[in-house]
N, CA, C and O atoms as a DFTB+ gen file, in Angstrom:
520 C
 N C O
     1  1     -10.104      -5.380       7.455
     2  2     -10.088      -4.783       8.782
     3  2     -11.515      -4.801       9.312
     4  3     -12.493      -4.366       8.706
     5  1     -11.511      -5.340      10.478
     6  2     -13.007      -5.578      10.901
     7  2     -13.856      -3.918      11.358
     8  3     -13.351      -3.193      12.215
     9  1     -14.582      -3.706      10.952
    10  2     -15.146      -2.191      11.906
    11  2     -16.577      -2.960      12.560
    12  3     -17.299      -3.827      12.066
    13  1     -16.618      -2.524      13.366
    14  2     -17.608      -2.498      14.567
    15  2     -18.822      -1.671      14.483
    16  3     -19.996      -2.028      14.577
    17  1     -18.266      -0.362      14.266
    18  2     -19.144       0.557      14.286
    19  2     -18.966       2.118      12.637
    20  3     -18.073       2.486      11.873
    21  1     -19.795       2.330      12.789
    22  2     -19.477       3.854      11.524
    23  2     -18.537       4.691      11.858
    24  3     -18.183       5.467      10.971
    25  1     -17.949       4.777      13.031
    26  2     -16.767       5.750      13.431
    27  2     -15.571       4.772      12.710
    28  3     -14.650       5.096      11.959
    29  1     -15.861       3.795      13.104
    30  2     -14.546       2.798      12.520
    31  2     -14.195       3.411      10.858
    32  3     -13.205       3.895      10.311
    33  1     -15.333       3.144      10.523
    34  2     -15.094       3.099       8.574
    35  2     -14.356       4.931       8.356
    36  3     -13.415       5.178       7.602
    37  1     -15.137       6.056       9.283
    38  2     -14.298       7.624       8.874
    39  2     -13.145       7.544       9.594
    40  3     -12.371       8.457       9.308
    41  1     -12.707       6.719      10.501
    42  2     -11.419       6.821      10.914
    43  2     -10.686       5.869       9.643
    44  3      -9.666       6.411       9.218
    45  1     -10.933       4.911       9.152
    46  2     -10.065       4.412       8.303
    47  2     -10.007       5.417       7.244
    48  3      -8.924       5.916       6.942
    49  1     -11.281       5.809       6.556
    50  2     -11.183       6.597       5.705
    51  2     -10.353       7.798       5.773
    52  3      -9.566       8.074       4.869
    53  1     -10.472       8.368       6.598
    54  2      -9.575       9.499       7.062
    55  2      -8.223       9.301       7.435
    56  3      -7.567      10.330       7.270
    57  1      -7.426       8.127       7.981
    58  2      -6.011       7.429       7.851
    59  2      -5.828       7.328       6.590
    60  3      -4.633       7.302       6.294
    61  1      -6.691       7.246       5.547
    62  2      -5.745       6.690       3.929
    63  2      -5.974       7.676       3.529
    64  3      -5.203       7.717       2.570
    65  1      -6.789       9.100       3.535
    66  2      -6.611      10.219       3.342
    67  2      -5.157      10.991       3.586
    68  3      -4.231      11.402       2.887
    69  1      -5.459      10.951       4.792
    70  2      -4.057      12.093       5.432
    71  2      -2.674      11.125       5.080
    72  3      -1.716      11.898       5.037
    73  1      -2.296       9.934       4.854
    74  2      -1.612       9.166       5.117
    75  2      -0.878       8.698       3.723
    76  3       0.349       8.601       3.710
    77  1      -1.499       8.468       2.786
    78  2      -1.624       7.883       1.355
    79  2      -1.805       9.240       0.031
    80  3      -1.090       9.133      -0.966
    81  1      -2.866      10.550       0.149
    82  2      -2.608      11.476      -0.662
    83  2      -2.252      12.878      -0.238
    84  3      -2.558      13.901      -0.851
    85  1      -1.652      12.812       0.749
    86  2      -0.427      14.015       1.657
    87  2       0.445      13.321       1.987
    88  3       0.466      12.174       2.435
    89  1       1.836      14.644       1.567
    90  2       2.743      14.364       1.604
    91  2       3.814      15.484       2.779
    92  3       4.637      16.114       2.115
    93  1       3.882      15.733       4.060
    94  2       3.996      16.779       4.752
    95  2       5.398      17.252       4.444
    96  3       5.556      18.411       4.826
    97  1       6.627      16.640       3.788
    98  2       7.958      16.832       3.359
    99  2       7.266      17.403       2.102
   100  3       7.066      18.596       2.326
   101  1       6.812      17.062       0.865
   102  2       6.217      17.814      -0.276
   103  2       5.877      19.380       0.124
   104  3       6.480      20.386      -0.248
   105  1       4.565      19.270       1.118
   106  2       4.113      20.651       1.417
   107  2       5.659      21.334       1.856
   108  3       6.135      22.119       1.037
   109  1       6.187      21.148       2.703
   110  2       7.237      21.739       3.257
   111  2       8.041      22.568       2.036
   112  3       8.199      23.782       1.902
   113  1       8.517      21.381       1.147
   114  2       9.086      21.946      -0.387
   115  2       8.793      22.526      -1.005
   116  3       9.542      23.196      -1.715
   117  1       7.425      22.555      -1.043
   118  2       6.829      23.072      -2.632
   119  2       6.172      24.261      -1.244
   120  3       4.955      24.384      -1.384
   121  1       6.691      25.051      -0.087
   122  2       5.783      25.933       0.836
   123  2       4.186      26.077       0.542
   124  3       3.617      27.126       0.240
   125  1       3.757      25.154       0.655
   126  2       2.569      25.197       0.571
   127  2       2.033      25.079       2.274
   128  3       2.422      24.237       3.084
   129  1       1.271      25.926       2.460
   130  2       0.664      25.831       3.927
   131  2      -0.632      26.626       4.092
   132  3      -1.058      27.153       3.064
   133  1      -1.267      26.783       5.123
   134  2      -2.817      27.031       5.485
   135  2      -2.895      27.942       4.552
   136  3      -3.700      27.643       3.670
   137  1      -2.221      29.202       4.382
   138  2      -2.448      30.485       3.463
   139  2      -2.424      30.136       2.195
   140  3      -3.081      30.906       1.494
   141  1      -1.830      29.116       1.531
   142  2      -1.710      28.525       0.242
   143  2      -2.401      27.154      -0.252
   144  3      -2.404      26.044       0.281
   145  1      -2.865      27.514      -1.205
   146  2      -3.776      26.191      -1.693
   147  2      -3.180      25.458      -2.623
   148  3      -2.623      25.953      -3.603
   149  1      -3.260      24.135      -2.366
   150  2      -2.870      23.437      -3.282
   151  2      -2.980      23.659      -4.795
   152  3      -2.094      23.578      -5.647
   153  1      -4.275      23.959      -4.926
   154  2      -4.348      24.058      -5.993
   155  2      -3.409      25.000      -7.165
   156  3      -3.043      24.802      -8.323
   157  1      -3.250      26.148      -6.140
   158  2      -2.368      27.087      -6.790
   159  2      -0.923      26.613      -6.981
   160  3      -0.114      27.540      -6.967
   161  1      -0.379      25.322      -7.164
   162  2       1.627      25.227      -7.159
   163  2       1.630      24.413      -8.432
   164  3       0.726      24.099      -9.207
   165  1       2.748      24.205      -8.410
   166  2       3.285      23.749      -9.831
   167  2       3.417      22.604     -10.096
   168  3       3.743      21.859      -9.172
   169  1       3.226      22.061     -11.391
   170  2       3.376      21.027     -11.862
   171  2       4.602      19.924     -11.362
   172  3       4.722      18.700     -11.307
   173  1       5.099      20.646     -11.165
   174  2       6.481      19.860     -10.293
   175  2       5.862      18.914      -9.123
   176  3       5.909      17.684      -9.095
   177  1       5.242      19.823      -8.116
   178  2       4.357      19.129      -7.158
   179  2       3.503      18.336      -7.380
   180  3       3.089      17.625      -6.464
   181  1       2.996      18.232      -8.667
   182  2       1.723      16.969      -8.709
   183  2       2.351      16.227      -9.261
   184  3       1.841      15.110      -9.349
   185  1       3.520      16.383      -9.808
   186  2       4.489      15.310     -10.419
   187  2       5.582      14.438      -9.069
   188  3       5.942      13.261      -9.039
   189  1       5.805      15.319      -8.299
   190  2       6.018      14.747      -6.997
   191  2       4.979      13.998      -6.246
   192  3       5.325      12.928      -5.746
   193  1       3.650      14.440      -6.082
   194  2       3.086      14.218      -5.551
   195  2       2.352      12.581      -6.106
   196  3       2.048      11.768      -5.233
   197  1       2.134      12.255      -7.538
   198  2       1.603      11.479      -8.059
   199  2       2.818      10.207      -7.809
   200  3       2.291       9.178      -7.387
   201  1       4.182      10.118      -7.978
   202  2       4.920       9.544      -7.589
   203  2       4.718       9.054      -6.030
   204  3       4.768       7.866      -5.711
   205  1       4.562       9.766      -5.417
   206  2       4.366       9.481      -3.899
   207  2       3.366       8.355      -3.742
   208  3       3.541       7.330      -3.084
   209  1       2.258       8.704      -4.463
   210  2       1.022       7.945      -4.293
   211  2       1.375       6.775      -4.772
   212  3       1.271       5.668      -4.245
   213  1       1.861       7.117      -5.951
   214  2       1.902       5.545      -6.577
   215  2       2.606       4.498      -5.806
   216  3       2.229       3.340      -5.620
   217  1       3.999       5.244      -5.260
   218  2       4.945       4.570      -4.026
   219  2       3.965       3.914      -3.079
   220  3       4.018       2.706      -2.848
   221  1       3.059       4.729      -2.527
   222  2       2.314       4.003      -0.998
   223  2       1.212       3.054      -1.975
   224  3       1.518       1.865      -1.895
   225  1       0.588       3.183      -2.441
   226  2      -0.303       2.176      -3.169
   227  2       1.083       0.667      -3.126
   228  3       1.139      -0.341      -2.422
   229  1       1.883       1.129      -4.089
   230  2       2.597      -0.055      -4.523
   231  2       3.225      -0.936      -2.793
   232  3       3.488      -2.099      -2.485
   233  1       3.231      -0.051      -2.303
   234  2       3.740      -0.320      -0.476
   235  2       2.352      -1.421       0.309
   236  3       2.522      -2.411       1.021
   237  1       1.147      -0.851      -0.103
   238  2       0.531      -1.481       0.677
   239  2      -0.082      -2.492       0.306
   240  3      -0.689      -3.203       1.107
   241  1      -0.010      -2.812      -1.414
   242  2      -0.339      -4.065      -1.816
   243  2       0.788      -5.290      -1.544
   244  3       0.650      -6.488      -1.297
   245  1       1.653      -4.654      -1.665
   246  2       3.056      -5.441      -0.557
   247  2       2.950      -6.115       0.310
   248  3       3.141      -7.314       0.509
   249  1       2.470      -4.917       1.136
   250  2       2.088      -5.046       2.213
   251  2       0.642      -6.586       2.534
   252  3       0.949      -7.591       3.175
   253  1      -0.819      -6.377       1.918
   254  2      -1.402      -6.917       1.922
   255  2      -0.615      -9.055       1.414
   256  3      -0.726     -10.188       1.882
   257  1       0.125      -8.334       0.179
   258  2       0.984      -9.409      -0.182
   259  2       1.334     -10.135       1.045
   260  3       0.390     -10.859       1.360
   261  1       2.006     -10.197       1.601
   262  2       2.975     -10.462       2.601
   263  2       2.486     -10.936       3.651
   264  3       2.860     -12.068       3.957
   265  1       1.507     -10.240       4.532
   266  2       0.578     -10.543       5.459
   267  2      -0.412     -11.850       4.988
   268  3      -0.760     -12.866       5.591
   269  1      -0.679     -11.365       3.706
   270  2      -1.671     -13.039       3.323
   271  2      -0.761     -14.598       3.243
   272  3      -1.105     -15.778       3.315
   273  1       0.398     -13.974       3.080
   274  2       1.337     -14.976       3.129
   275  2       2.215     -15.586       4.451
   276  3       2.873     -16.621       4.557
   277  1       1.946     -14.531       5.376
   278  2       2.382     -15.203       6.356
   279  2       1.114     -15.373       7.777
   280  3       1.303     -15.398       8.993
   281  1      -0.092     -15.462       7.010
   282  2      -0.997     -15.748       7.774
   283  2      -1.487     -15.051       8.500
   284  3      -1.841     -15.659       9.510
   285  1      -1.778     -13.701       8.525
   286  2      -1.860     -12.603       9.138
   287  2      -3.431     -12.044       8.980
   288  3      -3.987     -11.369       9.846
   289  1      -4.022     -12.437       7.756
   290  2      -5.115     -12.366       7.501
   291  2      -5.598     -14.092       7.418
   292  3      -4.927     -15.065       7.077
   293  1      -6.974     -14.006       7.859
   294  2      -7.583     -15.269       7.758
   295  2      -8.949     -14.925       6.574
   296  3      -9.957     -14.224       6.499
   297  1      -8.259     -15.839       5.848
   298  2      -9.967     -15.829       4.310
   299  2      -9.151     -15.081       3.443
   300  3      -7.949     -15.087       3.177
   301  1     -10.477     -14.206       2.943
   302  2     -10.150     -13.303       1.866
   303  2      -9.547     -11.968       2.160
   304  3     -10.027     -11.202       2.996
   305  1      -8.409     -11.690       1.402
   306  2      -8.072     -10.197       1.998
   307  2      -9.020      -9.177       1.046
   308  3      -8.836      -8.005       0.720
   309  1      -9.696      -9.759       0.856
   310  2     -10.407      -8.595      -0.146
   311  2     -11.937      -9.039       0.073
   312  3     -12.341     -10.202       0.040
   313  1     -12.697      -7.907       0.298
   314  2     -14.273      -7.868       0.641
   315  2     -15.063      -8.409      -0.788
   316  3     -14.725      -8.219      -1.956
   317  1     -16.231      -9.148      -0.248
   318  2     -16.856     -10.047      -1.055
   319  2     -18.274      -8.771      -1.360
   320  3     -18.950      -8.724      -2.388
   321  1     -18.394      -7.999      -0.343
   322  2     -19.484      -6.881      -0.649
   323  2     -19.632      -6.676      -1.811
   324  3     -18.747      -6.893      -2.639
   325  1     -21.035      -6.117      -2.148
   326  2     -21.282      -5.677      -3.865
   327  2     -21.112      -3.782      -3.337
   328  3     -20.761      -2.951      -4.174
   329  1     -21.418      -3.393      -1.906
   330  2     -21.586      -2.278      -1.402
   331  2     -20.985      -1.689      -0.126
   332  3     -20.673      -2.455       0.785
   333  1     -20.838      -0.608      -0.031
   334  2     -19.499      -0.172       1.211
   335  2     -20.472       0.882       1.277
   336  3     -20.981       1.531       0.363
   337  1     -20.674       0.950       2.745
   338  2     -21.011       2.209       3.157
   339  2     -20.026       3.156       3.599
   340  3     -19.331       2.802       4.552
   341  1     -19.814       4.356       3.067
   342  2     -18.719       5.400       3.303
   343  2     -18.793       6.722       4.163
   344  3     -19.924       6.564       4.622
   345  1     -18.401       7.792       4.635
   346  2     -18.894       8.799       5.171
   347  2     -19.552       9.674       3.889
   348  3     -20.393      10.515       4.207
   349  1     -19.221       9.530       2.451
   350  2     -19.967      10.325       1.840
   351  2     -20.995       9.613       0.821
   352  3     -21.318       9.818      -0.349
   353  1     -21.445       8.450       2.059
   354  2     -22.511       7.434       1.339
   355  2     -22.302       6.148       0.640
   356  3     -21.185       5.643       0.534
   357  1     -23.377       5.623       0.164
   358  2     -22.990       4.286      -0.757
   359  2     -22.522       4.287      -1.781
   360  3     -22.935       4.947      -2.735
   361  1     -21.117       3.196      -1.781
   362  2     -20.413       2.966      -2.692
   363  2     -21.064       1.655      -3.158
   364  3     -21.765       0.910      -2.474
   365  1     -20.637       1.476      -4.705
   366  2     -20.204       0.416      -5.761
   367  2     -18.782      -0.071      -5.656
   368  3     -17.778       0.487      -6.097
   369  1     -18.897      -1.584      -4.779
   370  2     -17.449      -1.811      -4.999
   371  2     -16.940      -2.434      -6.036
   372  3     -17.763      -2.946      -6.796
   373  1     -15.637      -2.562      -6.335
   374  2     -15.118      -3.046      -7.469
   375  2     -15.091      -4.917      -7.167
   376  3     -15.070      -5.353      -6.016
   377  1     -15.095      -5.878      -8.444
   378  2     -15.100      -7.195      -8.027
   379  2     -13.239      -7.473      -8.248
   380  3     -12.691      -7.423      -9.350
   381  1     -12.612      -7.722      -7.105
   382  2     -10.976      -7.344      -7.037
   383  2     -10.913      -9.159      -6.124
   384  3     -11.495      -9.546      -5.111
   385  1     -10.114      -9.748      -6.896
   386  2      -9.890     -10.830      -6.254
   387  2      -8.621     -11.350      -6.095
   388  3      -8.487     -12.465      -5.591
   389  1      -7.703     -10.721      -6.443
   390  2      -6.596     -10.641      -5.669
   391  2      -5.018      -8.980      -6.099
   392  3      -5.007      -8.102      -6.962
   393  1      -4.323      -9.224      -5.317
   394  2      -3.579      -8.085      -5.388
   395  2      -3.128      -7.528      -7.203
   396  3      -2.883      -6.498      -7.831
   397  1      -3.231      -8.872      -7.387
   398  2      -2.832      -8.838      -8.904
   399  2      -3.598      -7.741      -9.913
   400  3      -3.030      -6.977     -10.694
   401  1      -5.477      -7.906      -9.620
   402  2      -6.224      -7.717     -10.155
   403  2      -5.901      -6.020      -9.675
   404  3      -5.559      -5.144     -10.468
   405  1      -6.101      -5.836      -8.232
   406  2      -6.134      -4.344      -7.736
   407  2      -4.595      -3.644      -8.788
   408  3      -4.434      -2.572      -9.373
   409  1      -3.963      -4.521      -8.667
   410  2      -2.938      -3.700      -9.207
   411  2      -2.832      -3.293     -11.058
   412  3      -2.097      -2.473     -11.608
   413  1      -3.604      -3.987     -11.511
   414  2      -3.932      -3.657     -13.119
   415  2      -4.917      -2.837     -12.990
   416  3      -4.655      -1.717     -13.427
   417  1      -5.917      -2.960     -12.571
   418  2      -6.983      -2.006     -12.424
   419  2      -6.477      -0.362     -12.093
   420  3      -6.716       0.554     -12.880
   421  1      -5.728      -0.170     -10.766
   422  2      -4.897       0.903     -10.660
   423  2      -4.034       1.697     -11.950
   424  3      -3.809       2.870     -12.248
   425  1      -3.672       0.255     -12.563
   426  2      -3.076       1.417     -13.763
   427  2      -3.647       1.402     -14.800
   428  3      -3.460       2.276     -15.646
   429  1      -4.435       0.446     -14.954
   430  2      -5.620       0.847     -16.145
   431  2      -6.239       2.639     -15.868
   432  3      -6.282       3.488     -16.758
   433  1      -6.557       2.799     -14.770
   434  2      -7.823       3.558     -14.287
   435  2      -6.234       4.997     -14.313
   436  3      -6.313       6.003     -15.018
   437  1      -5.239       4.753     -13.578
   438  2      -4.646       6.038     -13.038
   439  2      -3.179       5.905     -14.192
   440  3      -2.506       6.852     -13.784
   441  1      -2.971       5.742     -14.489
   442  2      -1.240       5.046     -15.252
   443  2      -1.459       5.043     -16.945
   444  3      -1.370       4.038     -17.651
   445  1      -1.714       6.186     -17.333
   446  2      -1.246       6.119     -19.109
   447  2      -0.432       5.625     -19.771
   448  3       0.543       6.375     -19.728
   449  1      -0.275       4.983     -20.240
   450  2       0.100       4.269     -21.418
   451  2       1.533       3.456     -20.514
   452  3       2.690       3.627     -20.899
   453  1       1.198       2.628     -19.352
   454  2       2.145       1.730     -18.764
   455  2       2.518       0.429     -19.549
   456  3       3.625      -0.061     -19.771
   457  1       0.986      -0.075     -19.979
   458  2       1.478      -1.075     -20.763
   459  2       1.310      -2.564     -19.808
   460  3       0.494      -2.580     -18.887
   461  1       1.944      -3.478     -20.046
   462  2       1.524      -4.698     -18.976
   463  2       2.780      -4.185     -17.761
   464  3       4.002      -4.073     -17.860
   465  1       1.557      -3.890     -16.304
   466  2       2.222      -3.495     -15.324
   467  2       2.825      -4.207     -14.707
   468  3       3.963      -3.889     -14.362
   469  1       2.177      -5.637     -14.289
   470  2       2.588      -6.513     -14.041
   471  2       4.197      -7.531     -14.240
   472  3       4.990      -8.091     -13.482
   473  1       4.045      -7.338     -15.666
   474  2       5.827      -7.499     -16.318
   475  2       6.769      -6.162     -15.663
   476  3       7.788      -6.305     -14.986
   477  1       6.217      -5.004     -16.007
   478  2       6.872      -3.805     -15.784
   479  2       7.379      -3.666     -14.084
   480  3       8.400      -3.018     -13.853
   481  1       6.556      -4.351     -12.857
   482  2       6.907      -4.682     -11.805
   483  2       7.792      -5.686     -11.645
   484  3       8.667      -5.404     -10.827
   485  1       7.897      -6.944     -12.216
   486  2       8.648      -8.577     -12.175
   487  2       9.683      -7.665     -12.870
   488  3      10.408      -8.562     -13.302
   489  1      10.123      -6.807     -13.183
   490  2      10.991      -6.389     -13.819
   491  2      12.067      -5.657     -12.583
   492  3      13.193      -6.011     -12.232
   493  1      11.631      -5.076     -12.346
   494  2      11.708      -4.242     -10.862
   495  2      11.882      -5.249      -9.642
   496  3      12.359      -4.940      -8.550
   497  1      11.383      -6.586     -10.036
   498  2      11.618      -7.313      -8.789
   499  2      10.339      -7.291      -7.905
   500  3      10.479      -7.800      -6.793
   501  1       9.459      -6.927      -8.127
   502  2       7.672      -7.292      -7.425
   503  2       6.979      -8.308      -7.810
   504  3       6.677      -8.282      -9.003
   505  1       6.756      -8.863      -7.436
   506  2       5.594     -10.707      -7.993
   507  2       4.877     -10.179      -7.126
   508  3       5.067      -9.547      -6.087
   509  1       3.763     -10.637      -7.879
   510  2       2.412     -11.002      -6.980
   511  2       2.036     -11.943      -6.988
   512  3       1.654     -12.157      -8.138
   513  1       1.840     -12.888      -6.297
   514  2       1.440     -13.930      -5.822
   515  2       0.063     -14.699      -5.608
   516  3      -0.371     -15.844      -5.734
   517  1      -0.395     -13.419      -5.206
   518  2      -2.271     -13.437      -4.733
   519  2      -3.106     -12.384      -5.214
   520  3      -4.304     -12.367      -4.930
């Protein structure tokens, strides 16, 4: 996604925030609201909640999938940067060269004892392609 300017990068940042680790049907369920902190609910909810995530992650590498395939992106869908400037400063980016890679890395880093994810998706009916 091209940004222009530093408002660009906290508005993206802030779309995969609110968008990707909130869930406003969750809060609703688990009554969590301004007077209540997340932190305080139950295991149920981060067990809901971690499912969720994993859902939109798995959605938008799809997503990226799909678009590279029908020409939607031109080049690389993935930044060649060694560095990302963020709203809470400079990042170290990861070297990710295609969906494949983002998607082992994800469960290396977040996904205990998955095992080869990749099979565990082609199983399910997901290929990655790129």
């Amino acid at each position: 996604i091209p940004r222009a300017s530093p408002d660009d990068t906290v508005n993206l940042h802030r779309f995969l925030t609110t968008r990707l680790t909130k869930n406003p049907d969750l809060l609703s369920k688990f009554a969590i609201n301004g007077a209540c902190s997340e932190l305080n609910t139950s295991q149920g909810f981060y067990a809901e909640l971690n499912r969720f995530i994993l859902h939109k992650f798995l959605q938008t590498v799809q997503l990226l999938e799909r678009g590279k395939l029908q020409g939607a992106f031109d080049g690389c869908v993935f930044s060649k940067a060694e560095t990302a400037l963020t709203p809470h400063g400079k990042i170290k980016l990861l070297n990710l060269k295609s969906t494949r890679d983002m998607v082992v890395r994800f469960s290396k880093e977040f996904l205990s004892g998955e095992g080869d994810v990749i099979r565990h998706l082609g199983l399910l009916g997901m290929t990655l392609n790129l």
